[in-house]
C-alpha positions as CSV (number, residue, x, y, z in Angstrom):
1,X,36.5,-41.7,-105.3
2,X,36.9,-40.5,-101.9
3,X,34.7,-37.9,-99.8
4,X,35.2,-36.0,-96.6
5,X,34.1,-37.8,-93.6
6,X,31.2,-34.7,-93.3
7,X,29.5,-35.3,-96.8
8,X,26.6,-38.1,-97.5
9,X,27.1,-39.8,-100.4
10,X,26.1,-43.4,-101.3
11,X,28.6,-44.8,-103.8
12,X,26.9,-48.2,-105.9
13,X,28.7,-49.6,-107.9
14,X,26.4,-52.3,-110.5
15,X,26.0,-54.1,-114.0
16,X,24.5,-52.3,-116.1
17,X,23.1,-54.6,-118.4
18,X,21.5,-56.4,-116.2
19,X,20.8,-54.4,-113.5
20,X,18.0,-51.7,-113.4
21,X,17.1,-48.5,-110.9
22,X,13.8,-46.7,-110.8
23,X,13.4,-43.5,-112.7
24,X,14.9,-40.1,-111.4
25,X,16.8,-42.1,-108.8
26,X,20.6,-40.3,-108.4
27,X,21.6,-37.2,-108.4
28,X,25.1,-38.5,-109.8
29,X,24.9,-41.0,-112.2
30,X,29.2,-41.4,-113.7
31,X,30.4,-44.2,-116.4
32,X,34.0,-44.0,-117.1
33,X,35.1,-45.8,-120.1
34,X,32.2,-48.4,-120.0
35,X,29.4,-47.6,-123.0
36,X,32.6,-48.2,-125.9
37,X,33.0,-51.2,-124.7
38,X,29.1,-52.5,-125.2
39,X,27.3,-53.2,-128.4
40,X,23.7,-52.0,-126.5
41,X,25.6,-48.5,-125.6
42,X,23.1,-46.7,-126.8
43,X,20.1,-48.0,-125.0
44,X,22.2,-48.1,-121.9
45,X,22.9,-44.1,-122.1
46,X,19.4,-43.5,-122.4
47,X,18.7,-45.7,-119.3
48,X,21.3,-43.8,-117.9
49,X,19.8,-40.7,-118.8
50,X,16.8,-41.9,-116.8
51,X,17.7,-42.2,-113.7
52,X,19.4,-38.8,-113.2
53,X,16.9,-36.4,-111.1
54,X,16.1,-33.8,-112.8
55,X,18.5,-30.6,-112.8
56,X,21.6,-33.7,-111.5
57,X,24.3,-34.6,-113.0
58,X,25.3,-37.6,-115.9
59,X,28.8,-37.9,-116.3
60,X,29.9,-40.3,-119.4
61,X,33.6,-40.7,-119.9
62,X,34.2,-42.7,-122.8
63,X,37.5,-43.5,-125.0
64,X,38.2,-42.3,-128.6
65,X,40.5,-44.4,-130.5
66,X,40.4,-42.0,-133.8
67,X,42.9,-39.7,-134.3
68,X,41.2,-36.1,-133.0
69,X,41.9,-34.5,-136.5
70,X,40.0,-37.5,-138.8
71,X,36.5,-36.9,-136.6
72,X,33.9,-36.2,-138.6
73,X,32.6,-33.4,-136.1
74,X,34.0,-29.8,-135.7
75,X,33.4,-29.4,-132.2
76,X,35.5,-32.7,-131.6
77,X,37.8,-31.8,-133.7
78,X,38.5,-28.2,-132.2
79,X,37.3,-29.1,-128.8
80,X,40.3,-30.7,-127.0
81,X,42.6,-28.6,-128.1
82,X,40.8,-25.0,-126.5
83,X,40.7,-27.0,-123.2
């Protein structure tokens, strides 16, 4: 990812199993095809969870391998193709 000279930003880049950050710590907190890859996903998106500040952004992109149409949710189902 790459910013304009102008803008502060702090990239880190971590493990985040064994790694940790203090509550309410990063405006941006972005996991791109990481958490389907882990059997502890789920406690690591609620860590995740934590240590966005409030009203900041948490930005999970994660991989499907079901077909769209067999998902057991509607909005799944329906959602990526009214993109």
């Amino acid at each position: 990812m790459r910013f304009p000279p102008s803008t502060r930003v702090r990239v880190l880049q971590h493990d985040a199993i064994r790694e940790d950050f203090p509550p309410e710590t990063f405006d941006l907190v972005h996991a791109g095809t990481l958490l389907c890859h882990l059997p502890q996903r789920e406690e690591l998106l609620h860590r995740a969870v934590g240590r966005v500040r409030p009203g900041s952004w948490l930005v999970i992109e994660d991989l499907s391998v079901r077909p769209v149409d067999a998902s057991a949710h509607p909005l799944f189902r329906n959602g990526l193709y009214n993109l």
